[in-house]
SERO-4910 file (N, C-alpha, C, O; in steps of 0.05 Angstrom, whole numbers):
BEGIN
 pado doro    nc1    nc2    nc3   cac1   cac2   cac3    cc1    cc2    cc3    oc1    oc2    oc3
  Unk    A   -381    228  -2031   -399    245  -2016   -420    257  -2034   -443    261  -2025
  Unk    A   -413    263  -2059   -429    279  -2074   -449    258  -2081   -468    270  -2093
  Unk    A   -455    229  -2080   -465    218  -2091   -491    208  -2070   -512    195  -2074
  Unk    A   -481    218  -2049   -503    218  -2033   -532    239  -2033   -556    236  -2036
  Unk    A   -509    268  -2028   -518    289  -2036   -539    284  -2064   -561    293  -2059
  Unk    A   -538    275  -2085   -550    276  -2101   -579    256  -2088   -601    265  -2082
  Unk    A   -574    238  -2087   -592    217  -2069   -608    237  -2054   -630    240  -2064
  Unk    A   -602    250  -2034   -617    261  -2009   -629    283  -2031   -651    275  -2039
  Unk    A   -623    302  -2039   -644    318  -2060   -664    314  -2075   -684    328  -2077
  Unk    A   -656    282  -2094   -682    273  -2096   -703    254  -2083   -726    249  -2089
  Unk    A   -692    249  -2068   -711    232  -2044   -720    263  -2033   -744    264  -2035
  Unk    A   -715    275  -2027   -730    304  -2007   -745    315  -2031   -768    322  -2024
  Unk    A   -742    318  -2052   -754    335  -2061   -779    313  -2084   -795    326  -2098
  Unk    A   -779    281  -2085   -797    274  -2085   -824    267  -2063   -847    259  -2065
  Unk    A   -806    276  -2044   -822    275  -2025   -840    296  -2016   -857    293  -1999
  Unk    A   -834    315  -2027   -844    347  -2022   -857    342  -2045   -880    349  -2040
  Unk    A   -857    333  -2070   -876    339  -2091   -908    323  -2082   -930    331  -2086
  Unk    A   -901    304  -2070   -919    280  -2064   -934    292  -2041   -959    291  -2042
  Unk    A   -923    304  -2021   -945    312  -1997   -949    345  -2011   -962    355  -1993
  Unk    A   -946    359  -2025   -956    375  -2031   -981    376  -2056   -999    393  -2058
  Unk    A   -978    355  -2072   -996    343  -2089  -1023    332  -2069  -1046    339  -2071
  Unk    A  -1015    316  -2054  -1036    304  -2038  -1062    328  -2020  -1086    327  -2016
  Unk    A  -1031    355  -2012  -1046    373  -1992  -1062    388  -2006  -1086    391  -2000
  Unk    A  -1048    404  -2036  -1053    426  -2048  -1087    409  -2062  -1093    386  -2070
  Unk    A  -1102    433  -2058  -1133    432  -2076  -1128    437  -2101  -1148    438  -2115
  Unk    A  -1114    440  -2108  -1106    443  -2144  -1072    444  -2152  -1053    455  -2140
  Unk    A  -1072    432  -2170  -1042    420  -2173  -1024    445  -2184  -1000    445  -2178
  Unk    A  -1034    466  -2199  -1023    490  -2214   -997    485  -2227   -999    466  -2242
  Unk    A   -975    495  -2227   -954    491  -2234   -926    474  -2211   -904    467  -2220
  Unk    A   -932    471  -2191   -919    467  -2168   -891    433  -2180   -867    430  -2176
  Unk    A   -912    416  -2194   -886    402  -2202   -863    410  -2212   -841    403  -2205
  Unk    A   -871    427  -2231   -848    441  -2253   -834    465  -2225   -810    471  -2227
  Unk    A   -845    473  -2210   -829    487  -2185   -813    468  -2174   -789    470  -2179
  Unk    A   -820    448  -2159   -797    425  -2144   -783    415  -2162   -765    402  -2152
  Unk    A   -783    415  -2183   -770    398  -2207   -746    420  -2211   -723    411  -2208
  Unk    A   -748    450  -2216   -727    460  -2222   -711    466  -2194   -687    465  -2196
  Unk    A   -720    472  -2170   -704    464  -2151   -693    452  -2144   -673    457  -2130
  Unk    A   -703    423  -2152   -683    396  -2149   -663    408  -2171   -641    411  -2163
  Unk    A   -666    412  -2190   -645    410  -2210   -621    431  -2208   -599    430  -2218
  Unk    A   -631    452  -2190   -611    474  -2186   -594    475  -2161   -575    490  -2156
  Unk    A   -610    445  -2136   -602    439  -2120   -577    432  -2124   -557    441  -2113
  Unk    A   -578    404  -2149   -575    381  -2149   -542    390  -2160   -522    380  -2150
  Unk    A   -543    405  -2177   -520    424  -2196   -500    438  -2186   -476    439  -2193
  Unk    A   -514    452  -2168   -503    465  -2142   -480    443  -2127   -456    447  -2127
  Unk    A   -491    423  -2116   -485    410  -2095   -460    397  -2110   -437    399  -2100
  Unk    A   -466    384  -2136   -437    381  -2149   -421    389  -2161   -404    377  -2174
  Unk    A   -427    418  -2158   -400    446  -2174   -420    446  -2200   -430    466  -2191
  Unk    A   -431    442  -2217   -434    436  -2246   -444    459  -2253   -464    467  -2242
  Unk    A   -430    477  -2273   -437    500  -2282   -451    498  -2314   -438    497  -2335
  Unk    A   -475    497  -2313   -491    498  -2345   -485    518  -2360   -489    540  -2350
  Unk    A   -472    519  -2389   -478    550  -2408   -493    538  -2421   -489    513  -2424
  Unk    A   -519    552  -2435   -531    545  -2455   -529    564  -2475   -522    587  -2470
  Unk    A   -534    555  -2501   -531    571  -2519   -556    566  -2534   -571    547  -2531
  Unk    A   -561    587  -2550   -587    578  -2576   -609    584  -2562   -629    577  -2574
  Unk    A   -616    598  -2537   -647    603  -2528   -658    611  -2545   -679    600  -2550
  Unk    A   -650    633  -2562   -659    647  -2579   -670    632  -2607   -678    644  -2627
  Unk    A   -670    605  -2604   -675    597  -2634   -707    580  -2617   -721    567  -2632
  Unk    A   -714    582  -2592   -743    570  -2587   -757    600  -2578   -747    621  -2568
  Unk    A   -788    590  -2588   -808    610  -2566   -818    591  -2542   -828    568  -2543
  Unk    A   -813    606  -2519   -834    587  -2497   -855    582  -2501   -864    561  -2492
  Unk    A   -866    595  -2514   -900    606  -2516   -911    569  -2540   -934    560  -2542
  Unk    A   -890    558  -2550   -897    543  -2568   -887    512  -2556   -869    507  -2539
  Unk    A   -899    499  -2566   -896    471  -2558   -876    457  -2576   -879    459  -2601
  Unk    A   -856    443  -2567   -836    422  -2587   -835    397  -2572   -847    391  -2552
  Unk    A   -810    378  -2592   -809    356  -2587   -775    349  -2578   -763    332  -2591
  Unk    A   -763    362  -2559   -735    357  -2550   -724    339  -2551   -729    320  -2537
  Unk    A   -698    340  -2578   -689    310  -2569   -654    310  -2555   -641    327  -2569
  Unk    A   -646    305  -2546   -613    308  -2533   -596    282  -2532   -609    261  -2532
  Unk    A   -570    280  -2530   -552    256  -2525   -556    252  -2501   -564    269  -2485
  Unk    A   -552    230  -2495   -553    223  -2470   -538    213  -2456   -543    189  -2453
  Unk    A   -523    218  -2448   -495    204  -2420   -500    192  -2392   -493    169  -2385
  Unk    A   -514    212  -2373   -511    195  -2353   -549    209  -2331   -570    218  -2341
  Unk    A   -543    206  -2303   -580    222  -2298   -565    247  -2299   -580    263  -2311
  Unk    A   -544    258  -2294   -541    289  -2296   -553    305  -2314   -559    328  -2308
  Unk    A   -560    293  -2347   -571    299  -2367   -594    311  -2360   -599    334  -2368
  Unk    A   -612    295  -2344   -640    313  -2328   -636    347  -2331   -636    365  -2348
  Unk    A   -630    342  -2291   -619    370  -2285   -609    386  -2308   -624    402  -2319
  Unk    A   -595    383  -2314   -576    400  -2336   -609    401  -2360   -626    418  -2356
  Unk    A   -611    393  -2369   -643    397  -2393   -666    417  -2372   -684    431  -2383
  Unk    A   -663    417  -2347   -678    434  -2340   -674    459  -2331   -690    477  -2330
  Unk    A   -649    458  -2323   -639    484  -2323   -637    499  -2351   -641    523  -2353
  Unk    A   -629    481  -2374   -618    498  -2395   -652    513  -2403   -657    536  -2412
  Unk    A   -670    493  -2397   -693    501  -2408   -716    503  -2382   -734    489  -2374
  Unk    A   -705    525  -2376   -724    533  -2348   -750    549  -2358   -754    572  -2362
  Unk    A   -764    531  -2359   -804    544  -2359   -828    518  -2369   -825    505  -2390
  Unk    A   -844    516  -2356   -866    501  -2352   -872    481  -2378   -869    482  -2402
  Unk    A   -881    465  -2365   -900    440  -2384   -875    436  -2407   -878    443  -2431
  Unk    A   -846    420  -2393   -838    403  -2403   -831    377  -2394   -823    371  -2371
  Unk    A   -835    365  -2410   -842    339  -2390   -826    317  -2412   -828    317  -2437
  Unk    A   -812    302  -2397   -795    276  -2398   -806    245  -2414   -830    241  -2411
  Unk    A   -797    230  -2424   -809    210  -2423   -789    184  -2401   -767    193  -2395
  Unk    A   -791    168  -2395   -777    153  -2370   -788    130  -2366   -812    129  -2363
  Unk    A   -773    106  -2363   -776     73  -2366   -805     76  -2344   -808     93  -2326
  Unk    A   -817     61  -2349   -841     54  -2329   -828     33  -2307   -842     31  -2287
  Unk    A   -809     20  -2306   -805     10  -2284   -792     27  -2258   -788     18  -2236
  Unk    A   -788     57  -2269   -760     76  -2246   -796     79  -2224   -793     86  -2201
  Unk    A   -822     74  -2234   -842     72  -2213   -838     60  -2191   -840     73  -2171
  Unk    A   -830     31  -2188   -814     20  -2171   -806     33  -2144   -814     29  -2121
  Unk    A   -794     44  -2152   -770     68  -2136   -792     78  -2116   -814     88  -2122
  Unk    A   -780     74  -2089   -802     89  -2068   -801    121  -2067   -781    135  -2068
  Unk    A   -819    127  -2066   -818    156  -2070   -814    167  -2097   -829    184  -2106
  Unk    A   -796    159  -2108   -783    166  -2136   -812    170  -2151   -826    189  -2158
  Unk    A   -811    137  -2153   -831    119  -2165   -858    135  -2164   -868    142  -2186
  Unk    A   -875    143  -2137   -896    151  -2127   -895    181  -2141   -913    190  -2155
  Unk    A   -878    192  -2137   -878    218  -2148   -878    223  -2184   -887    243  -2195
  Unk    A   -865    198  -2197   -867    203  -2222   -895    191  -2237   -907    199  -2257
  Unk    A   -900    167  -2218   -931    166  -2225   -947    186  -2226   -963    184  -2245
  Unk    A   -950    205  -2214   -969    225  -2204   -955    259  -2227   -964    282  -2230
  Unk    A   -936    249  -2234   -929    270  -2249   -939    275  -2284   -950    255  -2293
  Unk    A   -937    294  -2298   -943    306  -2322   -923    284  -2342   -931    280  -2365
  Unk    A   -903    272  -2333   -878    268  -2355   -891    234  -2363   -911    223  -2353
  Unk    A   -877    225  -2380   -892    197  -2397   -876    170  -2394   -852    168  -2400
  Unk    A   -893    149  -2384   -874    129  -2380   -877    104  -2404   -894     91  -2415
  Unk    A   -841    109  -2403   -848     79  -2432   -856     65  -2428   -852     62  -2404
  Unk    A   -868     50  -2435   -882     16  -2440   -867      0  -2458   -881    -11  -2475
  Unk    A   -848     -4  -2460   -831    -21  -2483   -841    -41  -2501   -833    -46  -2524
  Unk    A   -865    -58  -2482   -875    -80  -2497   -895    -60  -2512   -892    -64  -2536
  Unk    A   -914    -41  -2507   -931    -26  -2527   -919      8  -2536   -933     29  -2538
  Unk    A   -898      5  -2538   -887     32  -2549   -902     41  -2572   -910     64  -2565
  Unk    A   -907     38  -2586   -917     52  -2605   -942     62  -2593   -945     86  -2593
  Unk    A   -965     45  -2581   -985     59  -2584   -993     67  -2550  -1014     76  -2542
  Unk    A   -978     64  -2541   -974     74  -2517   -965    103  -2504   -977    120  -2491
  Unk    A   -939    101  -2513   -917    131  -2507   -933    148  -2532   -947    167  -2525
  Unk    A   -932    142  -2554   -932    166  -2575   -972    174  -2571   -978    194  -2584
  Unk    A   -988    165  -2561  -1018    169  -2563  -1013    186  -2536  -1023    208  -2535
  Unk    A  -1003    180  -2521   -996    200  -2495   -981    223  -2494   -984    243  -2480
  Unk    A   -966    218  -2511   -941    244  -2514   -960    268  -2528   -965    291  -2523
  Unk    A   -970    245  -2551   -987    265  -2566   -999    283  -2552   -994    307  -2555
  Unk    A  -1016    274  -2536  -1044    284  -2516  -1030    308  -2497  -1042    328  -2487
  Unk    A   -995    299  -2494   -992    328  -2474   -976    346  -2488   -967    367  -2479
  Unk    A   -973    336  -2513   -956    373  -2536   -987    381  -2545   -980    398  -2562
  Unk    A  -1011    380  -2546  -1028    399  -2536  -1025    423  -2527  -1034    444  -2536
  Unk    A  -1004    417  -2495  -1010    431  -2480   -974    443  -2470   -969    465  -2460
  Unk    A   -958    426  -2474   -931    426  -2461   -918    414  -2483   -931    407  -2503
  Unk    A   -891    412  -2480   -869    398  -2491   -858    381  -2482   -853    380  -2458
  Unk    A   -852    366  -2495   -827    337  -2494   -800    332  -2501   -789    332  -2523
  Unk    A   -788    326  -2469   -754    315  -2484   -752    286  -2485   -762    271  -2468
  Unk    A   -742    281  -2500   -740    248  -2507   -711    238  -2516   -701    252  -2533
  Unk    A   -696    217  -2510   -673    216  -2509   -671    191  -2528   -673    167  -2524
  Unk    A   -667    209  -2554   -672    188  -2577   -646    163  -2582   -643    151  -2603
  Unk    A   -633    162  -2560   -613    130  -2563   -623    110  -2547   -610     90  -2541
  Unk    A   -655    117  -2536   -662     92  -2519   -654     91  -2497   -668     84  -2479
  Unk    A   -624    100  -2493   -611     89  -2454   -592    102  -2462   -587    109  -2485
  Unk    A   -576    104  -2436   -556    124  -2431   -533    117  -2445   -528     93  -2448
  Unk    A   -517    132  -2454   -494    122  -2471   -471    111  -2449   -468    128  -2432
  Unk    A   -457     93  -2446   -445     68  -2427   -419     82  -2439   -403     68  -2427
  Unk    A   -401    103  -2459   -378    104  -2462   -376    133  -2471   -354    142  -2478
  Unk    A   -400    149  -2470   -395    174  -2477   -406    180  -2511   -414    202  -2517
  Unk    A   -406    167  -2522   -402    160  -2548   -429    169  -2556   -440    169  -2534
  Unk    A   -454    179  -2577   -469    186  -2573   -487    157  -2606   -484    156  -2631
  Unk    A   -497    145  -2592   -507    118  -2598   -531    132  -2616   -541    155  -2617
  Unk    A   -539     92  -2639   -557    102  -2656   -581    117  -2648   -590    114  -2625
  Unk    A   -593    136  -2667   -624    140  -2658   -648    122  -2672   -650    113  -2695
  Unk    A   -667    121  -2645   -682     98  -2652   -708    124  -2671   -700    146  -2676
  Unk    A   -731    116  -2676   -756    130  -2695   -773    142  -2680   -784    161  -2689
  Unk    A   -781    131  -2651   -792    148  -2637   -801    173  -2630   -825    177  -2630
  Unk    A   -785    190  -2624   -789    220  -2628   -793    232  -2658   -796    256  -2664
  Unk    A   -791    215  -2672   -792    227  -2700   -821    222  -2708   -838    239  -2713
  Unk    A   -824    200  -2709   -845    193  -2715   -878    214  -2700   -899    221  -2712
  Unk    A   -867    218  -2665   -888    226  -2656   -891    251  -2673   -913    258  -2680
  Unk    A   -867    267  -2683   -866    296  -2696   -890    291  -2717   -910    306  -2719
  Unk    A   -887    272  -2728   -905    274  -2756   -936    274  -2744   -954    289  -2752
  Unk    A   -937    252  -2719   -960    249  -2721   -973    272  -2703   -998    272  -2702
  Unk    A   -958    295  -2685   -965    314  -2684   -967    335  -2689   -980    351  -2677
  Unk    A   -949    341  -2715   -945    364  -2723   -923    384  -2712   -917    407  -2720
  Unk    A   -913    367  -2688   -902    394  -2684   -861    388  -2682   -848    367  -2681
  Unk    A   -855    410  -2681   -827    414  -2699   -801    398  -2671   -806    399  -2647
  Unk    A   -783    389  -2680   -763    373  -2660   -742    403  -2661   -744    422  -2677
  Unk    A   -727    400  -2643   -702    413  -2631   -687    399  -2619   -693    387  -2598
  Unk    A   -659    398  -2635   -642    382  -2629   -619    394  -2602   -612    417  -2598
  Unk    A   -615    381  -2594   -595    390  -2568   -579    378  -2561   -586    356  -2553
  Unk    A   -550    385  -2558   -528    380  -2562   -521    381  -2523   -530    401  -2513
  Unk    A   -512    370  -2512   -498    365  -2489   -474    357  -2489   -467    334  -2494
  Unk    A   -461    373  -2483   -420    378  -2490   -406    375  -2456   -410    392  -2439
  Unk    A   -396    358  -2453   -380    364  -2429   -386    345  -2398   -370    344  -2380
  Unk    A   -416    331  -2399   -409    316  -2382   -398    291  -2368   -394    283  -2345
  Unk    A   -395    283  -2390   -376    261  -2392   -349    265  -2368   -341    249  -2351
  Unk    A   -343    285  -2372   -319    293  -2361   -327    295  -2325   -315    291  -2305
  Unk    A   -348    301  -2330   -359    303  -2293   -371    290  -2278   -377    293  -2255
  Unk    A   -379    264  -2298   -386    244  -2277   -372    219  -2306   -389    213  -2322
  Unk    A   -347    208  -2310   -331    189  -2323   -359    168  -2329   -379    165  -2315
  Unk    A   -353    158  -2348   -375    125  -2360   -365    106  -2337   -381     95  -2322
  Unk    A   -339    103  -2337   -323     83  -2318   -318     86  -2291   -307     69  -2278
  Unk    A   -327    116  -2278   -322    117  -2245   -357    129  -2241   -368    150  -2247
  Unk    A   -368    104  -2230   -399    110  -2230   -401    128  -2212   -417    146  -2217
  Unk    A   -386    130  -2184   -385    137  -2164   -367    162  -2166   -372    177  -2146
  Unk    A   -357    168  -2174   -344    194  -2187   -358    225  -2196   -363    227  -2219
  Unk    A   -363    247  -2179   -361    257  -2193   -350    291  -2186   -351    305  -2166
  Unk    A   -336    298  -2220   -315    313  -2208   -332    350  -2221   -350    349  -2239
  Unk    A   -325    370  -2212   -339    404  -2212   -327    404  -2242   -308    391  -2252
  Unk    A   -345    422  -2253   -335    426  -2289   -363    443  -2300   -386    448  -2291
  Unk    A   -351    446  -2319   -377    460  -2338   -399    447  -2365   -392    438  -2386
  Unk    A   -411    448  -2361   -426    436  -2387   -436    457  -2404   -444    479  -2394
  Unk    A   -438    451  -2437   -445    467  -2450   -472    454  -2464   -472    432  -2475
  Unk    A   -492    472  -2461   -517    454  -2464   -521    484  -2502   -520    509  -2503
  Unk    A   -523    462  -2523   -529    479  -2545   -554    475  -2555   -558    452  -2564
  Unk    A   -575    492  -2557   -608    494  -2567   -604    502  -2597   -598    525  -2603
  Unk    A   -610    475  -2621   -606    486  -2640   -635    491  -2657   -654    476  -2651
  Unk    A   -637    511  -2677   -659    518  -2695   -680    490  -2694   -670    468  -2694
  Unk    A   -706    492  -2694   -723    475  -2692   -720    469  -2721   -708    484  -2737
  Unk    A   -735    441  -2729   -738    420  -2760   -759    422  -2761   -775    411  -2745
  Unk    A   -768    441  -2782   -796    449  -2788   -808    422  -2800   -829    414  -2791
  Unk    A   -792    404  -2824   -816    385  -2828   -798    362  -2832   -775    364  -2841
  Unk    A   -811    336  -2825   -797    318  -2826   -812    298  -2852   -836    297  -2860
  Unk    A   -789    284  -2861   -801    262  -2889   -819    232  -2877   -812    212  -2864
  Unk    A   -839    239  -2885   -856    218  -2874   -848    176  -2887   -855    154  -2879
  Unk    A   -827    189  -2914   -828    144  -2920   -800    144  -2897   -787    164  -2890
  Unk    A   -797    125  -2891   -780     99  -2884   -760    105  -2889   -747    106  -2868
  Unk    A   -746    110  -2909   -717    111  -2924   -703    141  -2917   -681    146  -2908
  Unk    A   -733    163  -2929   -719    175  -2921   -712    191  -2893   -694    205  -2884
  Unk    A   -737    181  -2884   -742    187  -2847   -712    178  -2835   -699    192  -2820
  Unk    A   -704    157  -2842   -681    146  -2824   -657    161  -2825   -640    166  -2808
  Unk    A   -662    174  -2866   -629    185  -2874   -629    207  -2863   -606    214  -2860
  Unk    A   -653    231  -2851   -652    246  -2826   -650    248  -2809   -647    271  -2800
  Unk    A   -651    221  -2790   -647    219  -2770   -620    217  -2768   -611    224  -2746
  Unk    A   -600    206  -2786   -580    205  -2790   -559    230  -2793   -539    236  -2780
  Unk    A   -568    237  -2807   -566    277  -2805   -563    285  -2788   -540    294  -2785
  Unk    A   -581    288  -2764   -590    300  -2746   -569    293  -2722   -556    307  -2707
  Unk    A   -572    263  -2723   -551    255  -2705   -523    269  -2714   -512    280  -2696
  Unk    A   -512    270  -2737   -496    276  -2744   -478    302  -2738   -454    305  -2737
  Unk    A   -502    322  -2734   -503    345  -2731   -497    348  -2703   -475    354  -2696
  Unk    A   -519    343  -2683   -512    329  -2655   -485    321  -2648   -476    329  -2627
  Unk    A   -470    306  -2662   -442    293  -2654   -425    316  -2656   -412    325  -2637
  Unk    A   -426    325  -2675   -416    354  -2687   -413    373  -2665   -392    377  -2653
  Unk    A   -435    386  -2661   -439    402  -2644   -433    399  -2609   -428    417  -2593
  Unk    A   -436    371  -2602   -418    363  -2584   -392    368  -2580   -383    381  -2561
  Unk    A   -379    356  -2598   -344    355  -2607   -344    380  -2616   -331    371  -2635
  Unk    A   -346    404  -2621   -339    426  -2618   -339    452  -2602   -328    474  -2604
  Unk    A   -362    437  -2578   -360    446  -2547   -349    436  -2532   -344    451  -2513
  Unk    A   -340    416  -2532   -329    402  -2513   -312    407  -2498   -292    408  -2512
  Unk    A   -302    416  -2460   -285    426  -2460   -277    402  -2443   -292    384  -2435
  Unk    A   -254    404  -2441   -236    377  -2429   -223    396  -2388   -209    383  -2372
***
């Protein structure tokens, strides 16, 4: 049942972004409004209780480059609740356009769609253009982790850091595994997640060797901080 419920929230509430985009004479903030409703809907509807920890180590007022593990779509919702306030914006396969309504609504939205065959000069010249103005989460294992397990990180978000200057924050997502299983797609059961916001990475090493042995770190840190929230 719950898996419907999730369905009907975002089909309604892409559909409300779309005829209100179309009606409204100026766009203002109104995505980032339907966006956290869906997500508080969406949370609601399947018990899922967010703690976040670490607000205190970001300013709103400043622009970053979010990066988090990734498990399953719950990860969304949950990243927007933990980080409830304007002009943050997603990056997301360019094919989920497809998707009726979905699709129409994320076209027309602030958040950035991969191009896989031109990633480099595609996603990161765009991403660039909107930490200007907003922030980015980016889910540096590429695709959702298929066992829970929190998979390599690819250079992407790292790389955009350098070429924009501005600082990554790593974020730790503890616990949903448990609420929607890798193996019962259709499953999902009420629980808590612990969403952890850690100190931003003021500067990252620009060669090759050692860019990677930080990213490695970082992940490291990430796994860490997972497995020590984790509640079962």
């Amino acid at each position: 049942m719950k898996i419907f419920l999730i369905a009907f929230f975002t089909t309604f509430r892409a559909i409300k972004v779309v005829l209100r985009g179309i009606i409204s004479k100026h766009k203002g903030n109104y995505f980032y409004e339907e966006m956290r409703r869906w997500a508080n809907e969406l949370l609601r509807s399947t018990k899922t209780e967010v703690i976040t920890k670490g607000q205190e180590n970001i300013n709103i007022n400043e622009q970053y480059i979010y990066i988090s593990n990734h498990t399953n779509l719950l990860d969304i919702p949950i990243l927007i609740k933990a980080l409830a306030y304007d002009n943050i914006n997603f990056m997301y396969r360019e094919s989920l356009q497809k998707v009726p309504m979905l699709g129409f609504a994320l076209k027309h939205s602030p958040f950035i769609p991969i191009v896989r065959e031109n990633i480099k000069k595609t996603n990161l010249e765009r991403a660039n253009n909107i930490l200007r103005s907003g922030s980015v989460i980016i889910f540096p294992e590429g695709t959702r982790s298929k066992t829970g397990e929190i998979g390599k990180f690819k250079r992407g978000a790292f790389m955009l850091a350098n070429l924009s200057n501005k600082k990554i924050v790593p974020i730790a997502i503890s616990g949903v595994e448990s609420i929607t299983p890798p193996n019962k797609k259709l499953k999902i059961n009420k629980g808590k997640v612990i969403v952890v916001i850690c100190p931003p990475i003021n500067e990252l090493p620009e060669g090759r060797n050692e860019l990677l042995q930080t990213i490695g770190q970082i992940r490291e840190m990430i796994v860490k901080i997972k497995e020590e929230n984790f509640i079962q």
